[in-house]
C-alpha positions in Angstrom: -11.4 1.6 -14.8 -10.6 4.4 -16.8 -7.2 6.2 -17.8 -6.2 9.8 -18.9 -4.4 9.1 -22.4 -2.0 11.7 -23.8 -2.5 12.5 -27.9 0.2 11.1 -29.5 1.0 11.6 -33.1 1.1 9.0 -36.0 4.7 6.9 -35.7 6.2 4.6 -38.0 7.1 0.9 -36.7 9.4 1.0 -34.1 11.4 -1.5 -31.8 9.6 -2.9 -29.3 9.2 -0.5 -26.4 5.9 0.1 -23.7 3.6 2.3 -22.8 4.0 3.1 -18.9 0.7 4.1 -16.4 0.6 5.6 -13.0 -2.1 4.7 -10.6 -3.8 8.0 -10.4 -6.3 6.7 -7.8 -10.0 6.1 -8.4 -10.1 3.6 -10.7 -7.9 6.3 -13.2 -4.3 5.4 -14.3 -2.4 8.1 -16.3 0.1 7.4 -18.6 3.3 8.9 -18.3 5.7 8.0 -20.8 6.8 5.4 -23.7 9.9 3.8 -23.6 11.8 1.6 -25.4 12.2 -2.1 -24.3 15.7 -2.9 -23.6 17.0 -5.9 -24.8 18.7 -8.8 -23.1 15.9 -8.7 -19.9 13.5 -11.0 -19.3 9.7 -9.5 -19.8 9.6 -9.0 -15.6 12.8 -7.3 -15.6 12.1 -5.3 -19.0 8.8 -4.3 -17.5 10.8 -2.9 -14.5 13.7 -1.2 -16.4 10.6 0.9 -18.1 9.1 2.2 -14.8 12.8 3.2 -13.4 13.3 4.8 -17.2 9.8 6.6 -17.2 10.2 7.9 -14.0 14.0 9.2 -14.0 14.5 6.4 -11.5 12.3 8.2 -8.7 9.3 5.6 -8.8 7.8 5.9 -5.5 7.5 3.2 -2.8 4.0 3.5 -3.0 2.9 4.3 -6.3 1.7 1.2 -8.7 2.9 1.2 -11.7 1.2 -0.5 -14.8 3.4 -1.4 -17.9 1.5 -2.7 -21.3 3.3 -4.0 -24.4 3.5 -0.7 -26.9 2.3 -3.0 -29.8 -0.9 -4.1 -27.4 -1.4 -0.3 -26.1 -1.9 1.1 -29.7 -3.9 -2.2 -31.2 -6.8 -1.5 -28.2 -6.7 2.2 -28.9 -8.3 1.1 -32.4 -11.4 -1.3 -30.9 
């Protein structure tokens, strides 16, 4: 599987937060936006909260939806 990454610039540290990736379909996800993790939710529920915040609340019924740790995201982007 492969994905379409988006260049993003040099950050400092931040809170915890994830990178969010819609199934683009053949074997190609696409990442759509970072967001912040929001505290108080379980990691199911926090994953969740990121899809509805990355899509404006319109995820579709039939998309999939992948949602990676933002610390984990930029760590394998350096192997």
């Amino acid at each position: 599987m492969c994905c379409a990454m988006a260049e993003s610039g040099a950050r400092p540290a931040t809170a915890p937060g994830f990178v969010v990736l819609r199934d683009a379909g053949d074997g190609y996800w696409r990442v759509i936006a970072e967001t912040s993790r929001r505290p108080g939710l379980s990691a199911e529920a926090a994953r969740a909260q990121a899809v509805r915040d990355a899509t404006g609340g319109t995820a579709g019924d039939g998309q999939r939806y992948a949602v990676v740790l933002r610390s984990e995201w930029r760590m394998a982007q350096r192997l």
